[in-house]
C-alpha beads as a LAMMPS data file, in Angstrom:
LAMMPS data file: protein, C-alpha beads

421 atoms
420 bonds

1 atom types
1 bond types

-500.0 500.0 xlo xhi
-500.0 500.0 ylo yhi
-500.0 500.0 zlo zhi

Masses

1 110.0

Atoms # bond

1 1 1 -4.658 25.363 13.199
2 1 1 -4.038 24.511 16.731
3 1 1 -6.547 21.574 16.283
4 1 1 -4.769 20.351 13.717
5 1 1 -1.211 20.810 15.883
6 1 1 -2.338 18.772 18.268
7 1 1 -4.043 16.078 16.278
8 1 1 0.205 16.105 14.825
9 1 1 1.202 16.069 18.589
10 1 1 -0.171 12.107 18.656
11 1 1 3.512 11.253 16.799
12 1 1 5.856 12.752 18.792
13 1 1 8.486 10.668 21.217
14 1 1 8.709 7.865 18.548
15 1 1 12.509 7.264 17.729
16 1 1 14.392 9.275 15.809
17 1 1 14.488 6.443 12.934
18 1 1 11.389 6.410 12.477
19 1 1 10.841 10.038 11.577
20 1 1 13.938 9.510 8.974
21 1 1 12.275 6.625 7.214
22 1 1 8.970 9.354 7.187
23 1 1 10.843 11.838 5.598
24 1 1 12.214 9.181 2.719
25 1 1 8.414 8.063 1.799
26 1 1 7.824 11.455 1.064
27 1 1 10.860 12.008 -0.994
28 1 1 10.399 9.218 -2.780
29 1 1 6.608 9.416 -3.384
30 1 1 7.689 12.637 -4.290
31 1 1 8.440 11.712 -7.924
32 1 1 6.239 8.529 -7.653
33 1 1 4.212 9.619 -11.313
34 1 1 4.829 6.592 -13.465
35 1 1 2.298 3.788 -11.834
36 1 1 -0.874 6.232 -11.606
37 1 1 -1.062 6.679 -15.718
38 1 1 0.500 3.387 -16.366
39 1 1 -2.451 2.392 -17.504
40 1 1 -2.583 5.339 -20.152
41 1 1 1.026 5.075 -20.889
42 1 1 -0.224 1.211 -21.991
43 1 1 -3.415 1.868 -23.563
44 1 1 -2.906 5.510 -25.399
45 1 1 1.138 5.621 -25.954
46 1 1 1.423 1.638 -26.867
47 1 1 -2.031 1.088 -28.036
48 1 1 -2.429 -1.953 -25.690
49 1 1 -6.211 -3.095 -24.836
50 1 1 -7.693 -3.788 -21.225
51 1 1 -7.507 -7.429 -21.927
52 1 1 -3.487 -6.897 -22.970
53 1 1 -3.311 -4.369 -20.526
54 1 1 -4.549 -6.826 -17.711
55 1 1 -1.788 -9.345 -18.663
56 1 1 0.680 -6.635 -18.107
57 1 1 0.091 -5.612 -14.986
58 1 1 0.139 -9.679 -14.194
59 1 1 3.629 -10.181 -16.285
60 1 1 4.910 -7.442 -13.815
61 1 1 3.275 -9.495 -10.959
62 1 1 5.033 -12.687 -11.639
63 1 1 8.654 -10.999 -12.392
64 1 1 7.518 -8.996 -9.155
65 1 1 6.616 -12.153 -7.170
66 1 1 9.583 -14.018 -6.011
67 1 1 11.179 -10.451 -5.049
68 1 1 8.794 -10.213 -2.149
69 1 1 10.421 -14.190 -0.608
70 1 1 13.646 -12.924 -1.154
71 1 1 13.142 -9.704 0.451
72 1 1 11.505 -11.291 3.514
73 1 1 14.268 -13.755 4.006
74 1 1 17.069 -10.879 3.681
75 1 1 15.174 -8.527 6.170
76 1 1 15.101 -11.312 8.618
77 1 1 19.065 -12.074 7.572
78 1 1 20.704 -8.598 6.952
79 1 1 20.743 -5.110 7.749
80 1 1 17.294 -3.635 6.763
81 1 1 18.914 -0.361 6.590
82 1 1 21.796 -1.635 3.512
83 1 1 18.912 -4.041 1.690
84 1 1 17.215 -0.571 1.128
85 1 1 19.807 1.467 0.202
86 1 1 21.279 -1.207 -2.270
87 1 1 17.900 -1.696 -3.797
88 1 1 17.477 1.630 -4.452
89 1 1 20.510 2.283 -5.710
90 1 1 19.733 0.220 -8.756
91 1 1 16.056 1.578 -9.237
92 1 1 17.757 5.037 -9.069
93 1 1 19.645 3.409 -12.216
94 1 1 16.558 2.343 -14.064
95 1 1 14.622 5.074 -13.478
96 1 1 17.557 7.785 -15.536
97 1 1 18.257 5.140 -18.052
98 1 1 14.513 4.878 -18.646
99 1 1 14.164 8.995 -19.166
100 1 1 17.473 8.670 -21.228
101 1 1 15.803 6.235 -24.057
102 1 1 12.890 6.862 -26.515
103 1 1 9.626 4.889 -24.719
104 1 1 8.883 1.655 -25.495
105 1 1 8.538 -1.790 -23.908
106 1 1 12.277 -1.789 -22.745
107 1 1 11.375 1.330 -21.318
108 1 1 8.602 -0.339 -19.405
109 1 1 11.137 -3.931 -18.952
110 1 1 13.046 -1.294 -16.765
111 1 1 10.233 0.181 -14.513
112 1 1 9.077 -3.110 -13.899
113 1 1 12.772 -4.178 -12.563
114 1 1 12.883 -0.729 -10.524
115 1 1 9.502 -1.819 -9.250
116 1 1 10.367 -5.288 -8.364
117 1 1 13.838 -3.719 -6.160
118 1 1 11.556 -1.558 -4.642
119 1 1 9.013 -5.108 -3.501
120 1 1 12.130 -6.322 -2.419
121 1 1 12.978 -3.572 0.237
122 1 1 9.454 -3.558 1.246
123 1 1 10.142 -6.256 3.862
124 1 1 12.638 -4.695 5.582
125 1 1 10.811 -0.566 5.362
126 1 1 7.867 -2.781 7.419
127 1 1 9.797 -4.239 9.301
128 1 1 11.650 -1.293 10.618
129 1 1 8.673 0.078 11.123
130 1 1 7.687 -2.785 13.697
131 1 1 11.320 -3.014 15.093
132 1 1 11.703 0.761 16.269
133 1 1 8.415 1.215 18.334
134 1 1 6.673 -0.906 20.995
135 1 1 3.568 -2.754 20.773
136 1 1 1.960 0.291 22.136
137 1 1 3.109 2.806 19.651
138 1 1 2.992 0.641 16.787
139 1 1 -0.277 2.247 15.504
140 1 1 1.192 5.878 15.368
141 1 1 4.423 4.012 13.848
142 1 1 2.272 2.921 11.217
143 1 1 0.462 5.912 11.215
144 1 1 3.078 7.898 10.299
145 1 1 4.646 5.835 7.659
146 1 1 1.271 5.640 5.494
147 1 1 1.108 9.310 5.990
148 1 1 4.903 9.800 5.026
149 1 1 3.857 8.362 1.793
150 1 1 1.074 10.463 1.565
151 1 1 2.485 13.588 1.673
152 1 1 4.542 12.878 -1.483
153 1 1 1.897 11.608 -3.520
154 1 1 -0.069 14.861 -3.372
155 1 1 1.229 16.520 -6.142
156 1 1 3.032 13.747 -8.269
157 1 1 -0.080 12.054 -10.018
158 1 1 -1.606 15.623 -11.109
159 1 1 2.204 16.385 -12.552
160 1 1 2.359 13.307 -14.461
161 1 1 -1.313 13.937 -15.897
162 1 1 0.199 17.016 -17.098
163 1 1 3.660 15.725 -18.447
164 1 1 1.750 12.518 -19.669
165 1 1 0.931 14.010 -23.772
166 1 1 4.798 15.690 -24.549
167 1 1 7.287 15.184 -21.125
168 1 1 6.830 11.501 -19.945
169 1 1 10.521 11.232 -20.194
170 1 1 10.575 14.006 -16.987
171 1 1 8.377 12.017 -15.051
172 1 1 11.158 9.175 -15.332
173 1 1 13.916 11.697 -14.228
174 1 1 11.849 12.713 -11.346
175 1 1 11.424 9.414 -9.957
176 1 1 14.956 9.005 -10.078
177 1 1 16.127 11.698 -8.408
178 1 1 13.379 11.449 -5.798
179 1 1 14.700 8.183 -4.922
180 1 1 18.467 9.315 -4.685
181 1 1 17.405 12.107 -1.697
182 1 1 15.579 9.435 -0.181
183 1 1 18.839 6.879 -0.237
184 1 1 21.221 9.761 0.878
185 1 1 18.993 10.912 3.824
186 1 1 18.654 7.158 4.722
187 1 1 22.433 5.797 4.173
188 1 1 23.384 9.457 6.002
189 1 1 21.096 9.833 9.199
190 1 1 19.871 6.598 9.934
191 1 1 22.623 5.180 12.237
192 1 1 21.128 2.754 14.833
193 1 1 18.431 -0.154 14.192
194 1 1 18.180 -1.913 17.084
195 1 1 14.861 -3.728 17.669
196 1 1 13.064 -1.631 20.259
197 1 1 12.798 -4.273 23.835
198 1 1 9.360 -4.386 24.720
199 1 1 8.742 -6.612 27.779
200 1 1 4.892 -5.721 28.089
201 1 1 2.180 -8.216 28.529
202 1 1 0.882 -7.967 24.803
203 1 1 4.307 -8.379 23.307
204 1 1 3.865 -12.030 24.364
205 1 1 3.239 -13.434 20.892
206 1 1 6.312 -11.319 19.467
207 1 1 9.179 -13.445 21.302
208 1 1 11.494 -14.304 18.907
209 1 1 11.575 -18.312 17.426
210 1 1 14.737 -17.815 15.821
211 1 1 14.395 -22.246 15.625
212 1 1 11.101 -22.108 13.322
213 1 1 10.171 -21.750 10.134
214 1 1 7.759 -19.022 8.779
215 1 1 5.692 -22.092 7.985
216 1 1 5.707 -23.009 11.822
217 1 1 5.116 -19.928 12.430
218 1 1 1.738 -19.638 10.439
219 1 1 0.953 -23.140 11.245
220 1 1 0.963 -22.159 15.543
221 1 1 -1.051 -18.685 14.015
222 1 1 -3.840 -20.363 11.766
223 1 1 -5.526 -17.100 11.996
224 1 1 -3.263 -15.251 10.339
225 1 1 -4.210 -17.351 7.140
226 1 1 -7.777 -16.004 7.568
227 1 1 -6.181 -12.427 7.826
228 1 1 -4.132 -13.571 4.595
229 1 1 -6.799 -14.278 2.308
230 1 1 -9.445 -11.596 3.676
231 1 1 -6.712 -8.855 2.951
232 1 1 -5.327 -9.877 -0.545
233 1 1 -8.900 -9.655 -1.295
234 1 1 -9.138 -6.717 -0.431
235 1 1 -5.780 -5.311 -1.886
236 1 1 -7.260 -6.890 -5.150
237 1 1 -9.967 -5.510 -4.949
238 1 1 -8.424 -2.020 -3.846
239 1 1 -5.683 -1.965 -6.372
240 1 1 -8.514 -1.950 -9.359
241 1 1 -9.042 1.418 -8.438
242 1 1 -5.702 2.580 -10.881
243 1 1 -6.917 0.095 -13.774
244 1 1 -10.445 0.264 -14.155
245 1 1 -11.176 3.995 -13.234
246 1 1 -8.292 5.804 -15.555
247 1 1 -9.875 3.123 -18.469
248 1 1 -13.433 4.943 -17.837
249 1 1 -12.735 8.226 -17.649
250 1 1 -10.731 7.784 -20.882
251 1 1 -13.706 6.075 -22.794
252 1 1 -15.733 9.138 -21.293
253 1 1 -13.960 11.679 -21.328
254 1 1 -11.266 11.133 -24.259
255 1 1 -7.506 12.880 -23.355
256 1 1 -8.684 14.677 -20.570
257 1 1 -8.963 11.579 -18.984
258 1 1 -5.587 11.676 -18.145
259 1 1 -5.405 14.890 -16.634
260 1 1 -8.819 14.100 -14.732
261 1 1 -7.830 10.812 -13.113
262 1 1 -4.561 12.522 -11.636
263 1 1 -6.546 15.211 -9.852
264 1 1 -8.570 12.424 -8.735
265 1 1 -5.257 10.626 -7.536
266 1 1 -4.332 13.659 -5.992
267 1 1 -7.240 14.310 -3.761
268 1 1 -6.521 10.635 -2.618
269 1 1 -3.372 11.910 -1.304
270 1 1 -4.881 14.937 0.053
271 1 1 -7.225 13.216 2.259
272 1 1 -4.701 10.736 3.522
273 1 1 -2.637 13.677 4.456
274 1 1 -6.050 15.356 5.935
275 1 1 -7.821 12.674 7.768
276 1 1 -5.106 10.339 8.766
277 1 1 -4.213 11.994 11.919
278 1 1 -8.181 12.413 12.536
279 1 1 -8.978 8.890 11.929
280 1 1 -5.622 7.823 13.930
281 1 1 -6.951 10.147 16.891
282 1 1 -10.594 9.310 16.738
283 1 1 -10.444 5.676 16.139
284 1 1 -7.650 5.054 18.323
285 1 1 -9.561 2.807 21.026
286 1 1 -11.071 0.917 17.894
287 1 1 -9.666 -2.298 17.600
288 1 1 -7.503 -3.089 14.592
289 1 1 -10.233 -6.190 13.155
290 1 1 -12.952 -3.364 13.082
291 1 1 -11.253 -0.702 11.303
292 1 1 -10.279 -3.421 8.876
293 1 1 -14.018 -3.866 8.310
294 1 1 -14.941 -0.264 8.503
295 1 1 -12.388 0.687 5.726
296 1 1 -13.723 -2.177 3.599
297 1 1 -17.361 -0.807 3.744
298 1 1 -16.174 2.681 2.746
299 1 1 -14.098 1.180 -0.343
300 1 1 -17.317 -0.317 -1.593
301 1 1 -19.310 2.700 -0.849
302 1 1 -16.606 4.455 -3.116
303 1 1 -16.552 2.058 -5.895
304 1 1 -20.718 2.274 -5.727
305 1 1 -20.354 5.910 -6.227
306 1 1 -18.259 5.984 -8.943
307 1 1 -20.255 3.690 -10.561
308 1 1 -23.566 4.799 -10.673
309 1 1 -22.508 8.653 -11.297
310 1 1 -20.035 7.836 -13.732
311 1 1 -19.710 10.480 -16.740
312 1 1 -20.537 12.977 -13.932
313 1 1 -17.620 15.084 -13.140
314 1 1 -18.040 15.697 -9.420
315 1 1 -18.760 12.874 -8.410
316 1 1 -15.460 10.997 -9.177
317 1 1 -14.393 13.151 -6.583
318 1 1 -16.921 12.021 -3.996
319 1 1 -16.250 8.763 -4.793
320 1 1 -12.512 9.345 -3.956
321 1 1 -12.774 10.780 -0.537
322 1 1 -15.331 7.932 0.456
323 1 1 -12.839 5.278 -0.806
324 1 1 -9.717 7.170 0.895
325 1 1 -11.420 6.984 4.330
326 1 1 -11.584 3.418 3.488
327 1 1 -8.122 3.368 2.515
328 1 1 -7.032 5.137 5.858
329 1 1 -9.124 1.935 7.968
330 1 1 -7.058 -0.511 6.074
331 1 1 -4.047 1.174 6.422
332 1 1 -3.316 1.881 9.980
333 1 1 -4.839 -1.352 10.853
334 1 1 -3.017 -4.031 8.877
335 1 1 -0.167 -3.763 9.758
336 1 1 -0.003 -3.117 13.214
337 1 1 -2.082 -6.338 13.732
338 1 1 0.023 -8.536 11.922
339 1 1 3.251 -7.377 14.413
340 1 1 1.852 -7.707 17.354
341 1 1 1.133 -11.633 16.487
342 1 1 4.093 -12.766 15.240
343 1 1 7.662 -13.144 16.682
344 1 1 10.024 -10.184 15.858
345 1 1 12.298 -12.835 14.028
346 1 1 10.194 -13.274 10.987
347 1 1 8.630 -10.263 10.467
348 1 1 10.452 -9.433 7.654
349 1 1 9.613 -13.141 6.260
350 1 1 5.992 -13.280 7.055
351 1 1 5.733 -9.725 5.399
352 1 1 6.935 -11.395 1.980
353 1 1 4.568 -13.942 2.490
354 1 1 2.032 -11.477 2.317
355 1 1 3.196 -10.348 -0.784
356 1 1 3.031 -12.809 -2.524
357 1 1 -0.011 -14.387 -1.659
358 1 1 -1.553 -10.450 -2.025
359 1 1 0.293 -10.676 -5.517
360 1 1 -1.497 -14.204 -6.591
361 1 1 -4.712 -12.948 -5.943
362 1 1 -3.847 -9.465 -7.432
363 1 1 -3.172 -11.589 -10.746
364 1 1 -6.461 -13.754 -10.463
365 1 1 -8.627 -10.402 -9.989
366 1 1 -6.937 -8.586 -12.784
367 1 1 -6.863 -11.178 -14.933
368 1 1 -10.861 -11.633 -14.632
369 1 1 -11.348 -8.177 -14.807
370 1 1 -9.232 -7.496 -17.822
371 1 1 -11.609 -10.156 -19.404
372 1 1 -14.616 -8.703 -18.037
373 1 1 -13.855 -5.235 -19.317
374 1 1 -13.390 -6.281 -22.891
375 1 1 -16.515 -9.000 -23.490
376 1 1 -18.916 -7.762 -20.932
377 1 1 -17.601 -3.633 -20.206
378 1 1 -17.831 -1.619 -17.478
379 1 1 -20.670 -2.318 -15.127
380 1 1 -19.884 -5.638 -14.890
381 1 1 -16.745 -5.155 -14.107
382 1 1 -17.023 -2.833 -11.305
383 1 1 -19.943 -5.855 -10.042
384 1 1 -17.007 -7.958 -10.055
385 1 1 -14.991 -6.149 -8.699
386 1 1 -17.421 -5.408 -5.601
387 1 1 -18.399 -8.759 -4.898
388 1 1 -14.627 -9.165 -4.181
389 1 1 -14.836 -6.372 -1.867
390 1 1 -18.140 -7.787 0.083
391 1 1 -16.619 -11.166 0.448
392 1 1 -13.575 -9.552 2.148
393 1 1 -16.116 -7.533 4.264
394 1 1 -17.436 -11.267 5.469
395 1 1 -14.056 -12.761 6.131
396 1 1 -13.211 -9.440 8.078
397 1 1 -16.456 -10.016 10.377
398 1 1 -14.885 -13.707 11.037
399 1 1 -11.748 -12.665 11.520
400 1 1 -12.754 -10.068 14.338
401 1 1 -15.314 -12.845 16.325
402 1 1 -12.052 -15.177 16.335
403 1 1 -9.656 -13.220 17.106
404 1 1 -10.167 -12.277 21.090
405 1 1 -10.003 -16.375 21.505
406 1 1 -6.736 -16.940 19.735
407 1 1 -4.866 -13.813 20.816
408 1 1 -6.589 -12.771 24.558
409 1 1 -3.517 -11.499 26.021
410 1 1 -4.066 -8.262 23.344
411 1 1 -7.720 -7.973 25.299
412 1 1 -6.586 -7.978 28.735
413 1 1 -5.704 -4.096 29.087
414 1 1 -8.204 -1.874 28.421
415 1 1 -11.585 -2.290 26.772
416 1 1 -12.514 -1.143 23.119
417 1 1 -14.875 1.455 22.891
418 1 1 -16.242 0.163 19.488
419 1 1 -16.644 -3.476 20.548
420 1 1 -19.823 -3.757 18.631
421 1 1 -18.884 -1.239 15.392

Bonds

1 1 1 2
2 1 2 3
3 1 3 4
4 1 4 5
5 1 5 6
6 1 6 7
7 1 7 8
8 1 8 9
9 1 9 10
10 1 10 11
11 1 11 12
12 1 12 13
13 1 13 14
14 1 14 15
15 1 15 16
16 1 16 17
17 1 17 18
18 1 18 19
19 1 19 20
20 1 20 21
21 1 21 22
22 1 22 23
23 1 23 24
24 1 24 25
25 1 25 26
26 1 26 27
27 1 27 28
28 1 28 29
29 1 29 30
30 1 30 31
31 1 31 32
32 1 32 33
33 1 33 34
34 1 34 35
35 1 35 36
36 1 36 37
37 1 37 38
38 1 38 39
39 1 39 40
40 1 40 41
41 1 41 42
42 1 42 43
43 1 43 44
44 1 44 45
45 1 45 46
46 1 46 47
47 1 47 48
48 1 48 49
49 1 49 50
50 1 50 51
51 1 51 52
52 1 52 53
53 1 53 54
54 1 54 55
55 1 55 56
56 1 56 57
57 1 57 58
58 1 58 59
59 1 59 60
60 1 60 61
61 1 61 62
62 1 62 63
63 1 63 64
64 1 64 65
65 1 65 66
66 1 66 67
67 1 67 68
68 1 68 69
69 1 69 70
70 1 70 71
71 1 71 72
72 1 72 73
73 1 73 74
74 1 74 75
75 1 75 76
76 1 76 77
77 1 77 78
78 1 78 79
79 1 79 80
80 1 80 81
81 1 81 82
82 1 82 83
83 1 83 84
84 1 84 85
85 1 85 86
86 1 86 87
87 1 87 88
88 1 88 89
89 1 89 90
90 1 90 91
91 1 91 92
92 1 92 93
93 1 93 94
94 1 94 95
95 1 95 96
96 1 96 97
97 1 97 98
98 1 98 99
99 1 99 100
100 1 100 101
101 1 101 102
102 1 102 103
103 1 103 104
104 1 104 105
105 1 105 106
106 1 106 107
107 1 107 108
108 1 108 109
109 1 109 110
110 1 110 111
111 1 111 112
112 1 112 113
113 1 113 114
114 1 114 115
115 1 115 116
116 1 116 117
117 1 117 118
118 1 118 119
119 1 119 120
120 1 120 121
121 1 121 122
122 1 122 123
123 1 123 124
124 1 124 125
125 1 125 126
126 1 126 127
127 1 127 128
128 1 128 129
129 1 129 130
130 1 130 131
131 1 131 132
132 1 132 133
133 1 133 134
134 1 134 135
135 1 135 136
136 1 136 137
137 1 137 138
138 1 138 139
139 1 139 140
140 1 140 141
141 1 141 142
142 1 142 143
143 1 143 144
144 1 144 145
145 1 145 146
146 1 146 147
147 1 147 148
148 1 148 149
149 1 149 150
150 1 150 151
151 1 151 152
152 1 152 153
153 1 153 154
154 1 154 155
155 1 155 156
156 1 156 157
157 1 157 158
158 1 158 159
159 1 159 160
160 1 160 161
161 1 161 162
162 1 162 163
163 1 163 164
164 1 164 165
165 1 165 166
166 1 166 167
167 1 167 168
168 1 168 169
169 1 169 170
170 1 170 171
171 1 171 172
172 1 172 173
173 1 173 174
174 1 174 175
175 1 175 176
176 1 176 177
177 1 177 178
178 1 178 179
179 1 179 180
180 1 180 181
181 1 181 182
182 1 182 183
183 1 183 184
184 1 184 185
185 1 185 186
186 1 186 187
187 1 187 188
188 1 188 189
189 1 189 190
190 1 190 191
191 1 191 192
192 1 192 193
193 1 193 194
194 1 194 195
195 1 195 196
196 1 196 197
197 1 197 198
198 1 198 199
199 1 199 200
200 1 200 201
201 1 201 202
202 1 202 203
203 1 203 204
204 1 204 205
205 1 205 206
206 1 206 207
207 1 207 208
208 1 208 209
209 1 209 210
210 1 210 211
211 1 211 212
212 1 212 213
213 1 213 214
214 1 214 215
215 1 215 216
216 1 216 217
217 1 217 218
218 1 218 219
219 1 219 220
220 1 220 221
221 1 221 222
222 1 222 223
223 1 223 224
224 1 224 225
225 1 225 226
226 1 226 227
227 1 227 228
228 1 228 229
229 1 229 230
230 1 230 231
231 1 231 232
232 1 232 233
233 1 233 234
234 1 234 235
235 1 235 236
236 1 236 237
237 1 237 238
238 1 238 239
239 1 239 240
240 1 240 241
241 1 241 242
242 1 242 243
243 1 243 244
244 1 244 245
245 1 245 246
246 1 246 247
247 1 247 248
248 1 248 249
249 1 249 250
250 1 250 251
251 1 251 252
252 1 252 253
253 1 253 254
254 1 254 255
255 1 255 256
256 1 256 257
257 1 257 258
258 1 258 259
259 1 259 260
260 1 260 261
261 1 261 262
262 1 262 263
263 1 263 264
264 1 264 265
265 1 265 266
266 1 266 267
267 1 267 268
268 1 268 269
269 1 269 270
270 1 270 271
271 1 271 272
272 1 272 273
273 1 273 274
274 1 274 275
275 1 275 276
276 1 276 277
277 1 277 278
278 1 278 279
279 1 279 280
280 1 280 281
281 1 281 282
282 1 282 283
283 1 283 284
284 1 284 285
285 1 285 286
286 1 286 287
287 1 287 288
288 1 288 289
289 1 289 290
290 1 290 291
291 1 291 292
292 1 292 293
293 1 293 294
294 1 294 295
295 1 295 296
296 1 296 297
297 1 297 298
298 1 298 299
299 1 299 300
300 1 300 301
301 1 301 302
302 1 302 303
303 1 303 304
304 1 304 305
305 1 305 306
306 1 306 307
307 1 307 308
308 1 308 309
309 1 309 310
310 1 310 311
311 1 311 312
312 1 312 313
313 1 313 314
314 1 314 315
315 1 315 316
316 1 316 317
317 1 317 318
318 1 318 319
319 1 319 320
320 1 320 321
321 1 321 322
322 1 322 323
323 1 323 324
324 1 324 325
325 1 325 326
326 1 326 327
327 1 327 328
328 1 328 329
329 1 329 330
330 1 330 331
331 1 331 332
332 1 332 333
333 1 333 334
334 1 334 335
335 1 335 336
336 1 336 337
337 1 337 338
338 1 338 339
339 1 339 340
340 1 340 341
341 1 341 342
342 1 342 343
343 1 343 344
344 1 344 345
345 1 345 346
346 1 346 347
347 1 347 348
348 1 348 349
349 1 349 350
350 1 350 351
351 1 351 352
352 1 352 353
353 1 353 354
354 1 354 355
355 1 355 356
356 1 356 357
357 1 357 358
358 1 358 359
359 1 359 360
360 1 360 361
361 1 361 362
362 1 362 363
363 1 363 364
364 1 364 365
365 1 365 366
366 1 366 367
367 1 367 368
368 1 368 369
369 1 369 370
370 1 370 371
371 1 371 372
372 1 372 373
373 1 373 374
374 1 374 375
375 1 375 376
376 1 376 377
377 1 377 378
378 1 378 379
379 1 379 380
380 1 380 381
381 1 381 382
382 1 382 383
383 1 383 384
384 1 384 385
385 1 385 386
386 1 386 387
387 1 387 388
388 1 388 389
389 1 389 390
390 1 390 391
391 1 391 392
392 1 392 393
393 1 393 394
394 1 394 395
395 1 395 396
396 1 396 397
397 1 397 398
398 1 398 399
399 1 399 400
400 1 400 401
401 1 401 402
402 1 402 403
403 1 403 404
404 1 404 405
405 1 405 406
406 1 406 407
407 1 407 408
408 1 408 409
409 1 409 410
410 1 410 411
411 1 411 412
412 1 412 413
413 1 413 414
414 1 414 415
415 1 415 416
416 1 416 417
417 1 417 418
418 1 418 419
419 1 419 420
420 1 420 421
């Protein structure tokens, strides 16, 4: 227990903010139970097949898309702390008019709309993530957040396997009010947002360009388009994980599917909650390139798991906690190296960039795979799906050779003691 106090000790003497906007991602992920058997809701309360299932998840993509350019541009514009509590406000609305109404596609319509708010606020949540803490303390910042949202998710996917056959309509209700704490304790306690002054040698490539575009931004940052397609690879890849395995273990395992894949879900949570602080800790000396690549090596060893055990009970839960290690590389390491190598002026624009181009490829992967899965099944899906995830393994190796030339003032202090991982 003391261990595992002190491994907690690595977050303390962030600002108070910070810990706020913890607390609300684990209210809100609290009652989060809708998106992890989406994919049931569609295929066993609708009747929908992977192939119309697919072009669901990419309708709610496109309606989803040009939320994450207007979110960036208000972060950058407005008060981050009123853009989230005004788009939440509204999802709170969809979410108890959705419990209120039999279920059906309107029902769905309105999830999607809460869900594109909530893509819309994302900007300015990572952005006052960045803003709050120095360069140095941007990886517990990070940290912390990811964990935050963590914590909530424990519980929530098993409950909604549960409610999923007779209570759906609960699991609406429980989003809803979920979000409401999380506004109140936001609107309430969060006071001050003033960017955090960081005159350090690696905040260099942070100074604010308040007379560029984001598109002169990226153009004087060319590797951040390398970062850009190597992660919405990955996320594409990644995101399969709630599509393809819940559509398995339904074909294998019939209505316990359900129940199955949210204990499954679960555990993900569990091990975030587990082995983030231990992989925070650990790895902290680890450059934020090679945990991207480490974390994409476990999410393929995960997928290859799954695969090749698949009918076999105990295994999905292997699988998971190789593919959440994974999931805890990517995590912590994205964003912090995106902030440290762009100015603090468009961080809330460059994150909606990111969005969307992580969206576009999300809707080229499903799309493929949604065909896959109906003319070719299973294993060739998941081979799909894995070549995605080894080709963002290769642009990660790229990425980390070039990225000591065009950023050396972040190599000056210190050396990494996993240079060569």
């Amino acid at each position: 227990m003391n261990k595992m106090m002190k491994l907690f000790d690595q977050y303390r003497g962030l600002r108070k903010e910070i810990y706020i906007l913890f607390f609300g991602r684990v209210v809100t992920n609290l009652g989060s139970m809708i998106w992890p058997v989406m994919t049931m809701i569609l295929s066993q309360k609708l009747g929908l097949s992977a192939a119309e299932i697919s072009y669901f998840f990419v309708g709610a993509s496109l309606i989803i898309l040009p939320a994450n350019i207007i979110g960036g541009k208000l972060a950058d514009r407005y008060n981050k702390k009123w853009v989230i509590v005004a788009c939440d406000t509204v999802s709170i609305f969809c979410f108890f008019v959705s419990a209120a109404v039999p279920l059906g596609l309107g029902t769905i319509f309105l999830f999607v709309l809460a869900g594109a708010l909530q893509s819309v606020e994302y900007p300015s949540y990572e952005a006052l993530f960045a803003d709050l803490s120095t360069t140095n303390d941007r990886d517990r910042a990070f940290s912390l957040e990811y964990l935050g949202g963590n914590l909530g998710l424990i519980l929530s996917p098993t409950i909604a396997g549960l409610l999923f056959q007779n209570y759906l309509w609960l699991s609406f209700l429980i989003s809803g009010i979920s979000i409401a704490c999380s506004t109140i304790l936001i609107a309430v306690f969060i006071k001050d947002i003033t960017p955090v002054e960081d005159t350090g040698e690696k905040a260099v490539y942070q100074e604010k360009k308040d007379d560029v575009s984001v598109l002169g931004v990226l153009r004087e940052n060319p590797l951040l388009l390398l970062f850009l397609v190597c992660g919405a690879l990955y996320n594409a890849a990644y995101m399969q994980y709630t599509y393809i395995m819940p559509l398995d273990m339904a074909s294998v395992h019939g209505e316990n599917g359900a129940f199955l894949f949210g204990t499954v879900t679960s555990l993900n949570c569990i091990t975030v909650v587990l082995f983030t602080p231990i992989i925070t800790k650990v790895f902290s000396n680890m450059r934020d390139a090679g945990k991207m690549i480490t974390g994409r090596i476990l999410i393929f060893a995960g997928y290859l798991v799954f695969l090749l055990f698949l009918g076999f009970v105990p295994s999905y839960y292997l699988a998971m906690l190789i593919f959440t290690w994974g999931e805890i590389f990517s995590a912590i390491s994205e964003g912090p190296y995106v902030s440290v190598r762009i100015p603090a002026s468009h961080r809330g624009r460059v994150n909606g960039i990111m969005s969307v181009v992580y969206t576009i490829f999300l809707i080229l992967v499903e799309l493929s795979v949604g065909q896959i899965y109906d003319r070719a099944g299973s294993h060739w899906t998941w081979v799909f799906i894995m070549t995605v995830v080894l080709i963002s393994i290769l642009l990660a190796v790229l990425l980390k050779t070039k990225d000591r030339k065009a950023y050396p003032k972040l190599y000056e202090e210190g050396k990494e003691n996993f240079e060569d991982a």
